[in-house]
C-alpha positions in Angstrom: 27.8 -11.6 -191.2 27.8 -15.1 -193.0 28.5 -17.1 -196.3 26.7 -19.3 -198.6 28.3 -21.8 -200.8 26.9 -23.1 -204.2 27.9 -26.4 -205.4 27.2 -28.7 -208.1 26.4 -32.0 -209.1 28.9 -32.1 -211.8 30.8 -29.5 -213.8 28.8 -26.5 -215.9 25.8 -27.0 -214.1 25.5 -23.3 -214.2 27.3 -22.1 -210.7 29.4 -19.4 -211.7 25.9 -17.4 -213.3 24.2 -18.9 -210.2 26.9 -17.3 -207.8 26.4 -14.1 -210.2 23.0 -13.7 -210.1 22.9 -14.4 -206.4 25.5 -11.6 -205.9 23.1 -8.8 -207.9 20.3 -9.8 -206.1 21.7 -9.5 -202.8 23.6 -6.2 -203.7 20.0 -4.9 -204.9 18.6 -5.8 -201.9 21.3 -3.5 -199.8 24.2 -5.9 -199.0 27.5 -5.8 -199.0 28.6 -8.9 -200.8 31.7 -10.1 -202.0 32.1 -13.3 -204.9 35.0 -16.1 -203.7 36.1 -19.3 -205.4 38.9 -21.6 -203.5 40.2 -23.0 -206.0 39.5 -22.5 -210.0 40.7 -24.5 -213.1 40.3 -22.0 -216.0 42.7 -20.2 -218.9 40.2 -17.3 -218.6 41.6 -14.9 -216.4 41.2 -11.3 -215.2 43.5 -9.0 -213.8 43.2 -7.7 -210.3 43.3 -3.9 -208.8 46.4 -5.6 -206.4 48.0 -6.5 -209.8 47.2 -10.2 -210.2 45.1 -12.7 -211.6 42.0 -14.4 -211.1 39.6 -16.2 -212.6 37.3 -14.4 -215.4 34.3 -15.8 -213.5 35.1 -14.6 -210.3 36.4 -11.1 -212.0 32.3 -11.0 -213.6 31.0 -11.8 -209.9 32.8 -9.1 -208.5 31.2 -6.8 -211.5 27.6 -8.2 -209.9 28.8 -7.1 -206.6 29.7 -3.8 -207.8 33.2 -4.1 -206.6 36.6 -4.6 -208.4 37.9 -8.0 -208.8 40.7 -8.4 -206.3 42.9 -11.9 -205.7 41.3 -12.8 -202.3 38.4 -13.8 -204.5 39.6 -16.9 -206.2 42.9 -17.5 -204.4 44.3 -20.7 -206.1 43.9 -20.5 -210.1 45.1 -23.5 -211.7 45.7 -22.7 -215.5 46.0 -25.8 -217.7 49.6 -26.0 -219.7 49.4 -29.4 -221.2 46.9 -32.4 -220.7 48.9 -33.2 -217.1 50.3 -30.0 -216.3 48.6 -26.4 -214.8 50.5 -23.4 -214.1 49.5 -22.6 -210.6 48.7 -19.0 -209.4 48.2 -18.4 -205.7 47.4 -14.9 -204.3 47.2 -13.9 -208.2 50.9 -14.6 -208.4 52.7 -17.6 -210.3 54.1 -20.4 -207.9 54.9 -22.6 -210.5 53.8 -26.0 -212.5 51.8 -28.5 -210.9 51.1 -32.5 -212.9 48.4 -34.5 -212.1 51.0 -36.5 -209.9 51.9 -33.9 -207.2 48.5 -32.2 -207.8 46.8 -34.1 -204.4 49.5 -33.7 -202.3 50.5 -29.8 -202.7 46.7 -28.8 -202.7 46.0 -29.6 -199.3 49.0 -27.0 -198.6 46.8 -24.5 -199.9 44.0 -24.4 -197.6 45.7 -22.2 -195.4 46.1 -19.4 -198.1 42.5 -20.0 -199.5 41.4 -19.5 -195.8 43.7 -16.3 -195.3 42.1 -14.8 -198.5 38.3 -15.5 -197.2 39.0 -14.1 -193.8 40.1 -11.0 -195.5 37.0 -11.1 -197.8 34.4 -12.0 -195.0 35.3 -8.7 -192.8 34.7 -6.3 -195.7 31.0 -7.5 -196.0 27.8 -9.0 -195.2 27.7 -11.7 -197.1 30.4 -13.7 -199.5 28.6 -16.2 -202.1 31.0 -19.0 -202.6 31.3 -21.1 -205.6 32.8 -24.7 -205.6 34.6 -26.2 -208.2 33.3 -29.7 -210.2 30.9 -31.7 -207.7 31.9 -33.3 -204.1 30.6 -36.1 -205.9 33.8 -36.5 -207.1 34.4 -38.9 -203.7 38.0 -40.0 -205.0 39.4 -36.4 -204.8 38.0 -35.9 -201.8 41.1 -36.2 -199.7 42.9 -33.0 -199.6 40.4 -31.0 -201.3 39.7 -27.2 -200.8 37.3 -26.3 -203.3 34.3 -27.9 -202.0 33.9 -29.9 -198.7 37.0 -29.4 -197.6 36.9 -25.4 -197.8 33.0 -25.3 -196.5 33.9 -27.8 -193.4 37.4 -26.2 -192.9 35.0 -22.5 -192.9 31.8 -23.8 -191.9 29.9 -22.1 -194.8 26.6 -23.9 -195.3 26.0 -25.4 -198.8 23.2 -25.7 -201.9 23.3 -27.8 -204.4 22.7 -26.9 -207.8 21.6 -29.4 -210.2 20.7 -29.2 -214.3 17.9 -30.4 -215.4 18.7 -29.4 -218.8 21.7 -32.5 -219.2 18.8 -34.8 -217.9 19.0 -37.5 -214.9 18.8 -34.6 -211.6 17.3 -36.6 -210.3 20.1 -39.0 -209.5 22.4 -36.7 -209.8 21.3 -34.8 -206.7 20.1 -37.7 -204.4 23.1 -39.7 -206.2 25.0 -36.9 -204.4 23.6 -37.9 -200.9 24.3 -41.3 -201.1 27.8 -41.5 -202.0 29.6 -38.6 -200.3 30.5 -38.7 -196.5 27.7 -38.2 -193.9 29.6 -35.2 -192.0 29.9 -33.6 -196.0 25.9 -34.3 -196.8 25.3 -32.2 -193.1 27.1 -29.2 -194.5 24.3 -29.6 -197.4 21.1 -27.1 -196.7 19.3 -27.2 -199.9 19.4 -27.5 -203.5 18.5 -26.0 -206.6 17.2 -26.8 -209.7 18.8 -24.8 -212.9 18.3 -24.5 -216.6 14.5 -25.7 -216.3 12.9 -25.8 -219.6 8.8 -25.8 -220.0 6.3 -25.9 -217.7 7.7 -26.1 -213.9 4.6 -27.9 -213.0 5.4 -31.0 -214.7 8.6 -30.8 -212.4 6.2 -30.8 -209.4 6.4 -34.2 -208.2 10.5 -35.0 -209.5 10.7 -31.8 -207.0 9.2 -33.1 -203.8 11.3 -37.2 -204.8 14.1 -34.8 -204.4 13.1 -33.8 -200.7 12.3 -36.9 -199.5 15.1 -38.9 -201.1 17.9 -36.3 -199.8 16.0 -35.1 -196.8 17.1 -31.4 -198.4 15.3 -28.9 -198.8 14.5 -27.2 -202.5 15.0 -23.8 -202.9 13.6 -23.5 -206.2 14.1 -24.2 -209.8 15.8 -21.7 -212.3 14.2 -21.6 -215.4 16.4 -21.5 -218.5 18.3 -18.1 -218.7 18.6 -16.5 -222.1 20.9 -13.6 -220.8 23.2 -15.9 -219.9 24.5 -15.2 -223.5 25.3 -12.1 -223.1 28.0 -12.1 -220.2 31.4 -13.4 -220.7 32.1 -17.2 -220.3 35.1 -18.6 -218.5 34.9 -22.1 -219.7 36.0 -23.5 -223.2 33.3 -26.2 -223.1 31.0 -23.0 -224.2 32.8 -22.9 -227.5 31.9 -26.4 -228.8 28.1 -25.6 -227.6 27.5 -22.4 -229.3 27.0 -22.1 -232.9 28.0 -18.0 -234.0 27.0 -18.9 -237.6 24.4 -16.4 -239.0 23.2 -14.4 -242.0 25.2 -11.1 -241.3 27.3 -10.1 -244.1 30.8 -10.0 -242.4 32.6 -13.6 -242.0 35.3 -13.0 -238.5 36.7 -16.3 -237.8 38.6 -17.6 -235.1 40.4 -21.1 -234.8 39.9 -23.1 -231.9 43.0 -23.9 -230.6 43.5 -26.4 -227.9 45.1 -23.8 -225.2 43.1 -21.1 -226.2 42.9 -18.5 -223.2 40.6 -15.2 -222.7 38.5 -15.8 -225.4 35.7 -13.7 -223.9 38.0 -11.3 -225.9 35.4 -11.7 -229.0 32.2 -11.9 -226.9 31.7 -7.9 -227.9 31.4 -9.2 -231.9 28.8 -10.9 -230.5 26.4 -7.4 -230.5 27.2 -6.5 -233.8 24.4 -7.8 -236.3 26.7 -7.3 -239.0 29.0 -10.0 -238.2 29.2 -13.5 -238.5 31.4 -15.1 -235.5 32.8 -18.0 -236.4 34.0 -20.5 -234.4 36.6 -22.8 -236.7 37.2 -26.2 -234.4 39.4 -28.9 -235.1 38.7 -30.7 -238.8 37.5 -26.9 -240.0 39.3 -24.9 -242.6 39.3 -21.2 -242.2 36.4 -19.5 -244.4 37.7 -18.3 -247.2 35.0 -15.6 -247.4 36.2 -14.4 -243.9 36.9 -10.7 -244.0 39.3 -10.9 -240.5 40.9 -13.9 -238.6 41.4 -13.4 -235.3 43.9 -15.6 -233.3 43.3 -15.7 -229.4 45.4 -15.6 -226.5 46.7 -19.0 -225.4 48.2 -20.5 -221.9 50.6 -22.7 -224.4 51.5 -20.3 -227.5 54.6 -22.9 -228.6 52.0 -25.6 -228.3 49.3 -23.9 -230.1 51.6 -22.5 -233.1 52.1 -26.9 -233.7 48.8 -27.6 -233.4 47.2 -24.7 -235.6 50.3 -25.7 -238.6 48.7 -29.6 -237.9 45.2 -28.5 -238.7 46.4 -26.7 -241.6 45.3 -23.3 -240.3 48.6 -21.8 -241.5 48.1 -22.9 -245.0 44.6 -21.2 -244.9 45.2 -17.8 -243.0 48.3 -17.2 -245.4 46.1 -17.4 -248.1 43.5 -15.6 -246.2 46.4 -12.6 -246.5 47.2 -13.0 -249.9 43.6 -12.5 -251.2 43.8 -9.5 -249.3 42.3 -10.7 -245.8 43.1 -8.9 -242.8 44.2 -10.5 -239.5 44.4 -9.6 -236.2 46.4 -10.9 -233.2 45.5 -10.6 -229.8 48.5 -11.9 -227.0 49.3 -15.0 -227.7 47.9 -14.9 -231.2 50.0 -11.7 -231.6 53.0 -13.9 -230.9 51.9 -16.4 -233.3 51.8 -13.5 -236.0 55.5 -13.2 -235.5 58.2 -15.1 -237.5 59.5 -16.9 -234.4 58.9 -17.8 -230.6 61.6 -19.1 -228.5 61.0 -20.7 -224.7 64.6 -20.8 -223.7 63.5 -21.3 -219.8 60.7 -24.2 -220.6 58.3 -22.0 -219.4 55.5 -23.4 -221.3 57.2 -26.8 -221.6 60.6 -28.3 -222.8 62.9 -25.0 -224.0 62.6 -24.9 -227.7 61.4 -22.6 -230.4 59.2 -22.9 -233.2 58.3 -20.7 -236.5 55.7 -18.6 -236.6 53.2 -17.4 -239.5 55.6 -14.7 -240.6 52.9 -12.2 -241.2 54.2 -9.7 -238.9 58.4 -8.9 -239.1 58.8 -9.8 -235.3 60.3 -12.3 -233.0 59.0 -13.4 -229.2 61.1 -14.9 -226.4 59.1 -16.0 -223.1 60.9 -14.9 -220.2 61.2 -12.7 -217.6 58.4 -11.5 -215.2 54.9 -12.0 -215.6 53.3 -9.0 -217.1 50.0 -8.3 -215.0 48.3 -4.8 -215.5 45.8 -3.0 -215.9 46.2 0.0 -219.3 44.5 2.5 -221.4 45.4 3.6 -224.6 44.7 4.5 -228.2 44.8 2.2 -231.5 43.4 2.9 -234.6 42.5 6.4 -233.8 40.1 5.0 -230.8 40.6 5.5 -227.5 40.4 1.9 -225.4 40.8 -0.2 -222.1 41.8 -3.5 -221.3 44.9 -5.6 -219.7 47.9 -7.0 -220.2 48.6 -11.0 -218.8 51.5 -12.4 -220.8 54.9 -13.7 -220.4 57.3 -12.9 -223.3 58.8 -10.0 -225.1 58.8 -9.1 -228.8 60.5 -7.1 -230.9 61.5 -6.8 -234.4 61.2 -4.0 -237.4 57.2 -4.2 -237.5 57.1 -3.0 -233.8 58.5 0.9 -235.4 54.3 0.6 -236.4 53.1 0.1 -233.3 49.1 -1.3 -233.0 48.8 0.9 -229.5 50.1 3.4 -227.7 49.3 2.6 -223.8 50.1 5.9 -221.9 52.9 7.3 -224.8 54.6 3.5 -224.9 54.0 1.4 -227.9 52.7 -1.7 -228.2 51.9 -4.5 -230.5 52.6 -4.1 -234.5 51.3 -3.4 -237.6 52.0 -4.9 -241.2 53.6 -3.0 -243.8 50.6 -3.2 -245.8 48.4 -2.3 -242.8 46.6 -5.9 -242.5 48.1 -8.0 -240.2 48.1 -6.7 -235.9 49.0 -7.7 -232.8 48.6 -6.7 -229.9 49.6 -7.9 -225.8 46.2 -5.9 -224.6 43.0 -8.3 -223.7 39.3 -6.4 -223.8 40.3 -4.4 -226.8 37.3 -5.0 -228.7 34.8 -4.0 -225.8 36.0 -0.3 -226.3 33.1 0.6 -228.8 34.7 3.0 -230.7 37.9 0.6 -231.5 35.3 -1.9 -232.3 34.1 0.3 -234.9 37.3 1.3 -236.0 38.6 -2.3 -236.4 35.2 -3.4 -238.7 35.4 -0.1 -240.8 39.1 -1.5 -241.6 37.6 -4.3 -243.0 34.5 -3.7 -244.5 32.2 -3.2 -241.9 30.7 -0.8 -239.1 29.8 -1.0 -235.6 26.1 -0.9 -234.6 27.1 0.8 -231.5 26.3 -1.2 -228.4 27.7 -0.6 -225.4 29.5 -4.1 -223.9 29.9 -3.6 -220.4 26.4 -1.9 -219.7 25.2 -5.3 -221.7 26.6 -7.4 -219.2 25.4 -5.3 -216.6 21.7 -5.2 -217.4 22.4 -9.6 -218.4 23.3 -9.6 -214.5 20.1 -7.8 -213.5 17.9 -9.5 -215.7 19.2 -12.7 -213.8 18.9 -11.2 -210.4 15.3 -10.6 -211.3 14.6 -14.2 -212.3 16.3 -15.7 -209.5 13.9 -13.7 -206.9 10.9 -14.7 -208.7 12.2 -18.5 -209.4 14.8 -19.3 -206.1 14.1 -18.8 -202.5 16.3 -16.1 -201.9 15.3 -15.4 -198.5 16.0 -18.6 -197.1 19.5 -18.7 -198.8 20.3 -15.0 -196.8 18.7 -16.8 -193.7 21.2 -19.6 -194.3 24.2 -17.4 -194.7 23.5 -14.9 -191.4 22.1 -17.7 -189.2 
């Protein structure tokens, strides 16, 4: 039938719940609807049911539309390496490294597979919600682009604006919008919306209709602040320096901040257990020393992030996190970490090299070969589990003959001698309930007994709710089927 398109006036404005919420509502209302992103920047990823990646928010979108996540819904995934370099995934499949120098010039090349994987999404369904990427603000990257204007022109797909309050100056930032981008780009702009509205909405009144008359767009409504945003999984690392996990529960699980840090919705299940205290070590932080379990992340840059976590001094405090009889737990990247070396002979991460590792666990990694991208069940810790595999590298070494998991009869991962260091290539572990509970009795703890995924899933209706009572819904189906 018809697309819709939600853009913003900056970054983390809120479009990727928006696009979410949107999708439940529609899908509540009867329709067939189907999530797509052109082009995404994130080291949060999900793995596909055609065996590739995408990006975590699109993979929760496709949950709202009550669908699995398949690559046609976020076609290019850029995934930063270093400050000037992404690994690029088209069609869920590594093509390579881009740098901020060839970046312009090879995206415009894209369009082509970004429309191919629309097509394809628009003919299984009524609707597809669209999410753009950053703001078409953004004037100087204009040329080339496929994540905004340049897909919505290129597919016709009308567009609303989305604008936070919250961050202070929507005003500009929305009208600011209409002024400086190109006429034929401000025509493909229907409407806007106001989200993260705190308060009374009344005193937003006349700010409201300035909007209307400034723009000459229409308002579609204004969002109030959503609290279950908290509870679904979040794709961006900006999240992690605006949360604070710190609480009164009794057991300390720390996590270090590194500066590649991938898939760390990975820990968002630790989140429903009153008993524990998630905490969030940045740069400048020293591990807690009344931690119980450290838990080291996946990473897009694991040789990178090894260097940077020895330069905070992280080493020095999870050995001695060991020694006083801590337990640690290493999840893909982190598992490599654990290890006592990791070798890039290829340069897939960078320049070939190797570097040391914490030496916890008796195993060594080397990146190479193929892309591992699947889904798996399995068993660890006496719990049965789900999750995914999305890692480059093998390891191997005498710690593996302990094996964390066993994913259909093959092992995987390690285990200490002494039973308190583990690692582990499998992402979603810890939303399997049971090897949640399994993992906190290890140290001390026990699991209250919530249920992740049907968390997120009431989170998505409890946001489809709000945005039929707060966003003109109709008008933004009437947009998309006109």
């Amino acid at each position: 039938m018809g697309a819709i398109m939600l853009q913003g006036t900056g970054s983390d404005v809120g479009k990727s719940v928006l696009v979410a919420g949107l999708c439940r509502a529609l899908v509540r209302r009867g329709y067939r609807v189907r999530p797509f992103k052109p082009q995404n920047m994130s080291n949060n990823a999900a793995v596909t049911s055609d065996g590739g990646e995408i990006g975590r928010a699109q993979a929760l979108q496709a949950m709202a539309c009550g669908v699995a996540p398949h690559t046609d819904m976020n076609p290019v995934l850029l995934k930063p390496q270093a400050d000037r370099t992404s690994q690029l995934i088209v069609h869920g499949q590594v093509r390579g490294a881009l740098g901020s120098g060839n970046f312009r010039a090879a995206r415009g090349q894209l369009l082509a597979a970004v429309l191919e994987s629309y097509g394809r999404l628009k003919a299984q369904c009524d609707i597809v919600v669209v999410e753009g990427a950053g703001s078409p603000a953004e004037i100087n990257l204009r040329a080339g682009d496929i994540a905004n204007m340049g897909f919505a022109r290129a597919a016709n797909v009308p567009v609303v604006l989305v604008g936070d309050i919250d961050r202070g100056g929507v005003i500009a930032a929305v009208v600011g919008t209409r002024t400086v981008i190109d006429p034929e780009d401000a025509a493909m702009i229907r409407g806007f919306l106001i989200n993260k509205f705190r308060g009374d909405p009344a005193l937003f009144e006349d700010g409201y209709a300035q909007i209307e008359s400034l723009s000459g767009w229409r308002g579609m409504g204004v969002v109030p602040w959503l609290d279950a945003v908290s509870r679904l999984p979040s794709e961006d690392a900006v999240v992690l320096e605006q949360r604070s996990f710190s609480s009164e529960a009794p057991l300390v699980v720390a996590c270090p901040v590194l500066p590649r840090i991938s898939n760390f919705d990975d820990l968002d299940p630790l989140k429903l257990e009153p008993a524990v205290d998630l905490r969030m070590i940045g740069p400048g932080q020293p591990i807690p020393a009344e931690a119980a379990l450290v838990i080291l992340p996946g990473s897009k840059a694991t040789i990178a992030d090894m260097r940077a976590l020895v330069k905070q001094g992280w080493d020095i405090d999870i050995r001695a996190h060991h020694r006083r009889g801590g337990a640690v737990l290493g999840i893909c990247g982190g598992y490599q970490m654990l290890g006592r070396s990791i070798g890039d002979p290829e340069g897939l991460e960078g320049p070939p090299g190797s570097v040391a590792g914490l030496g916890l666990l008796d195993v060594q990694t080397v990146l190479s070969g193929t892309k591992t991208l699947k889904a798996v069940q399995g068993r660890a810790l006496g719990a049965d589990f789900s999750g995914y595999e999305m890692h480059m590298g093998r390891t191997g070494g005498p710690d593996c003959a302990q094996p964390f998991a066993l994913l259909d009869g093959q092992p995987d991962g390690a285990i200490s001698r002494d039973g308190r260091v583990m690692g582990s290539y499998v992402h979603g572990l810890l939303a399997s309930t049971d090897l949640r509970d399994a993992l906190l009795q290890r140290v001390g703890g026990r699991s209250a007994g919530a249920d992740h995924d049907r968390s997120v899933e009431d989170a998505l209706d409890d946001i489809a709710v709000r945005l039929e009572t707060h966003a003109d819904i109709d008008a933004m189906v009437a947009l998309a089927t006109g």
